[in-house]
Structure formats: structure tokens, C-alpha cells
N, C-alpha and C positions, 0 to 999 in steps of 0.2 A: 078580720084580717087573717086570722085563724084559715079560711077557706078558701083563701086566694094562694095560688101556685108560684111562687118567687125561685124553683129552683131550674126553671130551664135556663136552656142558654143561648135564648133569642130575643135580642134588646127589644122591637118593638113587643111581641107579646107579656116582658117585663114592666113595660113602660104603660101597656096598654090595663096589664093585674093593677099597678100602682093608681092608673085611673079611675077603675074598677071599684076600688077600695073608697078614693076619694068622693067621689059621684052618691056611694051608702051613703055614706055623713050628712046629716042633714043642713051642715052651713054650707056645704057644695052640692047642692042635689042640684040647685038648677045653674051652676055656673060651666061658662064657657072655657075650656080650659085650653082649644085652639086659639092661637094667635097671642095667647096673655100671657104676663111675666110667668104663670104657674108652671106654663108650658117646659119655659125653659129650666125652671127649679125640677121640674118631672124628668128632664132630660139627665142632667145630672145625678139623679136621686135612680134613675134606669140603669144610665151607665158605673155607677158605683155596684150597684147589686149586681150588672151581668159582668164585671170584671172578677167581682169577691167569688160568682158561681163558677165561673171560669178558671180560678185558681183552684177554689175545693175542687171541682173534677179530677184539674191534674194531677196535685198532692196528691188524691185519694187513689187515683188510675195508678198512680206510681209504687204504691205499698203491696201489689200484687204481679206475680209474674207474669199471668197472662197480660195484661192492661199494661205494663207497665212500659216507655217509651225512649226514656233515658237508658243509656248503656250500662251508665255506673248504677243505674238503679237494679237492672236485669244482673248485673254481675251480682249486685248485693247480694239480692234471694238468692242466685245461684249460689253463691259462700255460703248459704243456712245449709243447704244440700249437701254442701261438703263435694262441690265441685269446681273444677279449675277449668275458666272458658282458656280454649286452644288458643295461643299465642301464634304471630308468623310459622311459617316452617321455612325451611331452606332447600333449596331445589340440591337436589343430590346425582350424580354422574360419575360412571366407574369408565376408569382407562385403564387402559395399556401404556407402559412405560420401557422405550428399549434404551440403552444406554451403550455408550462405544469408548471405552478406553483404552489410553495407547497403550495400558502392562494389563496385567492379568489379577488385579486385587482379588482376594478371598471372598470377598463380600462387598456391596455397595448398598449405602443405608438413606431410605428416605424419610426424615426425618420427621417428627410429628407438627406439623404446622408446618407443615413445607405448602410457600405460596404459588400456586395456578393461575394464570391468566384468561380468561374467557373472555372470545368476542362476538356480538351479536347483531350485525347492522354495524352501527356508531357508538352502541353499548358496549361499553367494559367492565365485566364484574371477576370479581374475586372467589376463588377454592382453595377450601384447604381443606388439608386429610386428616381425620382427627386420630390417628395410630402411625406410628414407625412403620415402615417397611423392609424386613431384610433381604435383599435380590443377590441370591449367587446364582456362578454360572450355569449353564447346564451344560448336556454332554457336547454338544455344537461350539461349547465357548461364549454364548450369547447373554448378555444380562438382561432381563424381563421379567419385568414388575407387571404380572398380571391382578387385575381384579382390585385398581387401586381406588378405595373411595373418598370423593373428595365433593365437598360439603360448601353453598354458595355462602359467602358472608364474609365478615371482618372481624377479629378477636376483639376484646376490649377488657380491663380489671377494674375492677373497683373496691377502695378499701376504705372499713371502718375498723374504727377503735374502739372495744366495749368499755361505755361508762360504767356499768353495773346497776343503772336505773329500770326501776320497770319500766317507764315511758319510752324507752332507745328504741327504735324500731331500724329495720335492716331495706331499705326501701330503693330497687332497682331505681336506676334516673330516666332509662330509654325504653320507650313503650313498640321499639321494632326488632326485640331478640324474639331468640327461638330461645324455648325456654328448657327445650330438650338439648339444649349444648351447654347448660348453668354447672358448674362446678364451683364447688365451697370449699375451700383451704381454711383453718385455723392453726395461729402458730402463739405462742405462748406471750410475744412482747414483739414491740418494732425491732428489735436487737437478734430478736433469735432467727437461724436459718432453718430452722426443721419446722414443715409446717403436716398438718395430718388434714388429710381430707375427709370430710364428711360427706356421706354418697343421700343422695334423695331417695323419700319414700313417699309414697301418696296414702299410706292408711299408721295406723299405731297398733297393726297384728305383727305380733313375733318381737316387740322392742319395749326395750326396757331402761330404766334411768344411766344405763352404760352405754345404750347404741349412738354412736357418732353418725349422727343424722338429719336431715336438716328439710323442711317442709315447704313446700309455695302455696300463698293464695293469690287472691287475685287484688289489687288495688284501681285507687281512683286512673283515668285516663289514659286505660291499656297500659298499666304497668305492675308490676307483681313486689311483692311483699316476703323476705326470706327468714321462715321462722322457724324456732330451736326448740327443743322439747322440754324447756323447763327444770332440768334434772327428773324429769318425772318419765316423758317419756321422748328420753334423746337427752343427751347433752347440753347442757345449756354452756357455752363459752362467758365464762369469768371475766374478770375487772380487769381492764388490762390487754388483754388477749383481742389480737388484728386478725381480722378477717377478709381474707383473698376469695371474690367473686371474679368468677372468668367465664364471658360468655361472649357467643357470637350475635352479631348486628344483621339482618339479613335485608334483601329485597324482595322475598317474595316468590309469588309468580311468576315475577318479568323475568327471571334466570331461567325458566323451563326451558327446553328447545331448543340451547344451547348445543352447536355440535363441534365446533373449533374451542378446544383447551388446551393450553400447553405451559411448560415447566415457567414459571418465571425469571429463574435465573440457573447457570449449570449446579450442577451438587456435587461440590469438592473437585470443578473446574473439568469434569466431566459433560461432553456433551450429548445429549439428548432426542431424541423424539417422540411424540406423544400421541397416540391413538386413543382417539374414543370408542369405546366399546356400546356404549348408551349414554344417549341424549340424556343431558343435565333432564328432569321428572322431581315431581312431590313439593315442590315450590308451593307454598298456597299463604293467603291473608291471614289475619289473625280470625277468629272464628266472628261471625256474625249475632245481631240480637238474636235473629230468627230460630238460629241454630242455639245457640243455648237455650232460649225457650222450649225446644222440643227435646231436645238430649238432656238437660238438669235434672227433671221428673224421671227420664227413664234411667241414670245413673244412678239416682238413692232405689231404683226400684230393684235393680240387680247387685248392689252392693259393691260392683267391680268384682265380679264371679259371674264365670259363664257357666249356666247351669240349661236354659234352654235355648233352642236353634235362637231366638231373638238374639239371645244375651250375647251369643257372638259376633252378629251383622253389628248391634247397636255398638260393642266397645270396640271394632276394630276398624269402625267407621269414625267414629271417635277421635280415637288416637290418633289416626291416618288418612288426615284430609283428600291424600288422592286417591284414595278406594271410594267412588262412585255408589257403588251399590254388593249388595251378597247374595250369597243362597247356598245355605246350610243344611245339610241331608248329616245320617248317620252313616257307619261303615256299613251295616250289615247293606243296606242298597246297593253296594255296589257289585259287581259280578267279576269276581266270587267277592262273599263277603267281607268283611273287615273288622271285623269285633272290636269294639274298646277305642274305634276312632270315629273323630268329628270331621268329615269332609268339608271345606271354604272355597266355594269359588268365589275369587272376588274380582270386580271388573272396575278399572282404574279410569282412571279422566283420559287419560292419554291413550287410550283404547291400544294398549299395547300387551304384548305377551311379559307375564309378572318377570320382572330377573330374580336369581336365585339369593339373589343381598337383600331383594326387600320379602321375598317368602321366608327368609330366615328371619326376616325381620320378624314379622306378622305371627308367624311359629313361637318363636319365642317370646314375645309379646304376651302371647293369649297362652304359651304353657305355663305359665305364673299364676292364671286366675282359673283353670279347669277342676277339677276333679282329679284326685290320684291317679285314677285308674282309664283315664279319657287322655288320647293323644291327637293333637288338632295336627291335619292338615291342611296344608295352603292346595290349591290346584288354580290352572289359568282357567277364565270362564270361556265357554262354548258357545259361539252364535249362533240364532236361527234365522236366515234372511227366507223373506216370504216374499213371493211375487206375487202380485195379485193383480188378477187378471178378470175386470168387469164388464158386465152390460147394463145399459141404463135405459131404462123401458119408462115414459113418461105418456099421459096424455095431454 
């Protein structure tokens, strides 16, 4: 028995070991085991081993990232990594805003979560701008809100009560936010109005059992997990103490491309018109198996420090589903040189020239994780279209 092979996972060649085995024995050496009840007991006896082989495979495929085929199983290992797979993003679009009032106010304010209208075909989605805007006039008289950014999605809160159990877990309900719009509020009791907000950090460098800070991982079925630092490292909020989660719901994608936006209702009975300055862009899915299995491995390998030309294509590809591709040069290449800086050209899905909101983006991003003495810039990428121009010589 010992020498017969039972772990593939091809029923007849199981079925045919199991005969194999039977046929040695010598009360079956010379029996027919076509057409006889054995046959059908060897069938059974087949299918029981290639279903048992067939589950070890899985299990076993599943406890390793490569092999592994479930999400939540890839999220898992990815969580040993100490990485957080990319959730939705929200298509984002900067307008222009002019406004006509019949006096002459000081100032006209647009408010934080002031609602946008977006139409696209028979689709209607929703912006909002996640900061105030102050617009006075200029020397003309004219009110213009240049450069306003507004963010595709729907707001939403959620609140817990901390019991004070270790078991309490803080567990988002919708597995389609962006998890880059998460804000955490803590306030003392349902009674009180001051609530203090805890800002997000993705590592435990620089913080201490004082820092008011607050962690994500990843959970089961594309949905994320909001954790506190224990008093050790972060705050841990108390027995008692309600926590305000405020995040956006997005679509995705489907918001890219977007070029009609406008005010949803007047602001303080002032009327309105709204220019697009750039197409709603950066819209993208939640991140794929494929893609956490390649970025996981190389995020514990750079630590979230960009130290070589890699480290900066791979974290700002990362973070910023619509950056395509990079190509990372140092200053001194450049003519004249540039000492002390990291050139990025980065080339986006939208094959578009970078706008100046998301190079500030991207800048700021990646000055967080450089070297003191290293200043990253963004630049748009350079095409090279090749004509090519053949002969085709055959006998």
C-alpha cells in the first residue's frame, strides 16, 4: 500500500492505485473487478480519496501567498506584511466656481461638504469638496472660486460605544469606501459635545502611549477594521467613550470622465455657475488578488521608505491607483544638475498632462518617506511615438 500513489487528483488513476493494491492481495489476484459489486464499492472508495485530495490541495494552496486563491485568504498574509490592500478610490475633479450677487458681500463661503451634481449619460453621481472655500472679490468685482476640489461619493457616520472589553472590535459595515476619506472622532460619553479627533498613521514611528491615533487593517469581505493603540502605542479610548467614524461611499471608476458638474443647490440663495477645469480622473476599484500579491513582498521590502529609484515607482504606484507606470532618474542627470533631488515622471491611465493638485499630491506623499536631504519631484512623462516603416522579404 505503502507504494501506491493516492495523492493525485485524477479519479480514474485513484480508482485505478485502489485496484492496483487490490489485484497484490492474494484473495483478489484473480478476481474480476469490471462489472461486480467491487466495482461499484472501488467507485465510492475512488471518489472519497479524490474529494479528501482535492480539499488538502486547497487548504494547503491557501496558507501561502503565492498559491493562495481566496481574497480573504491573500488579504490575510498580506496583514503578516503589515500591509493594507487599496480599498475603492474616488474619482476626483477640480472646478471653477463664479457666483453673481445682487450686493457686494465681503466674502462668499463654500462650505465643507457642499453637494455637486455630476451627469454622465443617464448616470448621476455625487462631489463633495472635502475643505471650505473663502472666495472674495477681486479687483473686477467678480467672486471666483478657482481650483475647487471635489471628491466622487456619499458621506456616511457610524457609531460605537466602547464597552471596555478586549473582545470590542471597531469593524467598518461597507466594503465600497475609500478609506483615504476615514475620519475618527472620540468624545468622552453620548452626552458630551467636544469630540477630539484622532488622525491616521500607517506605522508606530514617532508615537507614543499619548498619540491620539488610530490604525486600519484589512478585514473579511473587503471591509476594514479600525484599531487603537492600546495605551501603548496610541490611545486607547476608554469605557464609555463614542466613537464618530465618517467616511465616503464611492463608485469607483464609473465617475472618471465625468465633464458636466454643478452646484446642487445656491449657497446662501446666491446663484451660481460651474466650470470644469479637469475631468472627474483617479477613480479606480478596490485593489485586486494579483496586485496584492505582487506589491505585499515588495512593501515589507522597502519598509515604506524610499531609499532606491524602485522604492519610489513601487510606493507611489501603490498609493495612487491612477499612476500607470514611473521612471525615476536622479537630479544630477538633469541639464544642469540638481543635486539633492529625485526626479518622477509618472504616466497616469488617463494619459493626461499631471494637474498641479495631484503633483502636490504625489510630492507630498513621498516627502514623508525620503531621506532628509533628498527633495522628490513630480514631472509629466515624455512620449516617444516611433513610426515604423518595414519591408518584408519572404521566399
Amino acid at each position: 500500500m505503502a507504494d501506491q500513489s493516492f495523492t493525485n487528483l485524477d479519479f480514474e488513476n485513484v480508482k485505478q492505485n485502489l485496484k492496483n493494491y487490490l489485484k497484490g492481495q492474494d484473495r483478489f489476484k484473480d478476481y474480476d473487478f469490471e462489472g461486480s459489486n467491487m466495482n461499484v464499492l472501488l467507485d465510492v472508495l475512488a471518489y472519497n480519496t479524490f474529494q479528501n485530495n482535492f480539499y488538502t490541495n486547497m487548504a494547503i494552496s491557501e496558507m501561502f501567498l503565492d498559491s493562495a486563491q481566496i481574497k480573504d485568504s491573500v488579504v490575510s498574509h498580506a496583514k503578516e506584511l503589515n500591509y493594507l490592500p487599496r480599498s475603492r478610490r474616488s474619482s476626483n475633479a477640480v472646478l471653477s466656481v463664479s457666483f453673481f450677487p445682487t450686493d457686494t458681500p465681503p466674502t462668499i463661503v463654500i462650505p465643507e461638504k457642499t453637494k455637486f451634481t455630476a451627469r454622465c449619460g443617464t448616470s448621476i453621481y455625487s462631489f463633495y469638496n472635502n475643505e471650505a472655500y473663502i472666495v472674495k472679490p477681486d479687483g473686477a468685482g467678480n467672486y471666483v472660486a478657482n481650483d475647487v476640489n471635489v471628491f466622487e461619493g456619499r458621506y456616511i457616520e457610524e457609531f460605537y460605544q466602547v464597552d471596555g472589553t478586549e473582545s470590542q472590535r471597531f469593524i467598518l459595515n461597507n466594503n465600497t469606501l475609500d478609506t483615504s476619506s476615514i475620519r475618527v472622532f472620540v468624545k468622552e460619553n453620548q452626552n458630551s459635545i467636544i469630540e477630539t479627533e484622532y488622525l491616521y498613521r500607517d506605522s508606530i514611528f514617532d508615537v507614543d502611549q499619548n498619540s491620539e491615533i488610530f490604525y486600519l487593517q484589512p478585514f473579511r469581505d473587503n471591509r476594514y477594521e479600525i484599531v487603537f493603540g492600546k495605551n501603548l502605542f496610541g490611545v486607547q479610548p476608554s469605557n464609555g467613550n463614542v466613537i464618530r467614524v465618517e467616511y465616503r461611499l464611492t463608485a469607483g471608476e464609473s465617475a472618471n470622465g465625468i465633464q458636466t458638474i454643478s452646484l446642487e443647490s445656491d449657497i446662501d440663495g446666491i446663484s451660481s455657475t460651474t466650470t470644469v477645469v479637469s475631468v472627474s480622473s483617479g477613480g479606480a476599484e478596490r485593489e485586486s488578488i494579483e496586485s496584492i500579491k505582487y506589491f505585499a513582498p515588495k512593501s515589507i521590502q522597502i519598509q515604506e521608505r524610499a531609499v532606491t529609484e524602485n522604492d519610489y515607482g513601487i510606493l507611489l504606484q501603490n498609493a495612487f491607483p491612477e499612476v500607470k507606470s514611473t521612471s525615476v532618474y536622479g537630479g544630477e542627470r538633469l541639464d544642469p544638475p540638481r543635486y539633492g533631488k529625485v526626479v518622477i515622471a509618472a504616466y497616469t491611465n488617463d494619459n493626461e498632462i499631471i494637474r498641479d493638485s495631484e503633483s502636490q499630491r504625489y510630492t507630498e506623499y513621498l516627502a514623508e518617506r525620503t531621506p532628509l536631504t533628498v527633495e522628490p519631484i513630480i514631472v509629466p512623462a515624455k512620449f516617444m511615438y516611433v513610426n515604423v516603416a518595414s519591408s518584408v522579404f519572404f521566399d
